[in-house]
N, C-alpha and C positions, 0 to 999 in steps of 0.2 A: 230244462232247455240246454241244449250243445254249448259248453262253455265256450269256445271259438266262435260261434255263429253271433252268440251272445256279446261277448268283445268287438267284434267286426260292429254289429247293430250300433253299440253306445258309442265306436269310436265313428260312426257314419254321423250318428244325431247330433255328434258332438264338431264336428266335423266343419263345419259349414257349408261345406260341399251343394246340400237340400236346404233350397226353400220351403218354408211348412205352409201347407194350406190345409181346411177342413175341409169336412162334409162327402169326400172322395179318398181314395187310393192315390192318385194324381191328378194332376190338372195342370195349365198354363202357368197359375201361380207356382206351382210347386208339389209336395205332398206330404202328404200324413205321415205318423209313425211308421204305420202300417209299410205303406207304399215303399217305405226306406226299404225295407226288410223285404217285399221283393223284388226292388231295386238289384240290391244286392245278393239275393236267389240270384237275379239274370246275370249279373257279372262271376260270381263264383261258378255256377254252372250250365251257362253257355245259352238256358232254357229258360222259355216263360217271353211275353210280350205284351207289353201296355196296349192298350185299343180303348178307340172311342170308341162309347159306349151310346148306341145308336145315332152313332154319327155325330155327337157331342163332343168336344176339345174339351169340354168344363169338368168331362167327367168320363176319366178313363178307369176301365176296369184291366186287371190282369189276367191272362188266359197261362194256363200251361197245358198242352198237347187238346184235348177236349174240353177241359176243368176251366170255366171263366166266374171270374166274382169279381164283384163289385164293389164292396166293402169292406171285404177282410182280405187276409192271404188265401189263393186255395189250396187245398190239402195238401198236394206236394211241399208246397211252401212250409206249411207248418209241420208236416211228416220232415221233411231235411231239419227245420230247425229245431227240430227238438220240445215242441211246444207243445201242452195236450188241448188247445183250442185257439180259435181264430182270432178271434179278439176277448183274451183273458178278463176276466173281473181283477179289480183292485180292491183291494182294501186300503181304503185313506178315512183314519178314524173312525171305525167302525162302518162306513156307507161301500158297499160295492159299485165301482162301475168299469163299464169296460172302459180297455184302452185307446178304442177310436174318439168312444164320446171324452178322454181326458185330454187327449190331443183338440177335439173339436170345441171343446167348454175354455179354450186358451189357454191350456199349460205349454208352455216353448220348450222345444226339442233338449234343451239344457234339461228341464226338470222332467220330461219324460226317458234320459237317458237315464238319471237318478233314478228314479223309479224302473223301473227295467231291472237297473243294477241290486234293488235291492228285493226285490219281487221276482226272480225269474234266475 
């Protein structure tokens, strides 16, 4: 991963800036790991736009120019960061999961910055 883009991510998580919600990129409450990271796609590079996602507030997905998802970054997102997948597997004690469902199982953005920092 781009060690800048990586710094920016953990000092945003850490930040308090984002409210964290699951189950989504964004929403009303707040957003995911994820969501942080193209948060911050949009403010470093000017690109990329949250949208509800069939007319749902609950549940925005991010688009960049054609590219829309809904639960991960799309590509550009992860092509600028540096990152060789969308939502990565973790190793936590031998069990993989990715990083939406560790955000969405209740780890709080303090311990997903950790993780980030030491995985990525």
């Amino acid at each position: 991963m781009n060690k800048e883009i990586k710094a920016k991510w953990i000092e945003a998580l850490k930040s308090g800036k984002y409210k964290q919600t699951k189950g989504t990129l964004k929403n009303e409450q707040g957003y995911c790991c994820l969501g942080v990271l193209c948060a911050i796609y949009k403010e470093e590079t000017g690109k990329g736009e949250f949208e509800d996602l069939r007319g749902n507030k609950n549940n925005k997905a991010f688009k960049v120019g054609d590219i829309i998802e809904e639960g991960v970054p799309p590509r550009p997102v992860v092509k600028w960061a540096g990152m060789k997948e969308a939502n990565p597997n973790i190793n936590q004690g031998g069990i993989y999961r990715p990083l939406a469902v560790i955000n969405d199982q209740g780890s709080t953005f303090l311990e997903l910055a950790e993780i980030i920092e030491v995985h990525f």
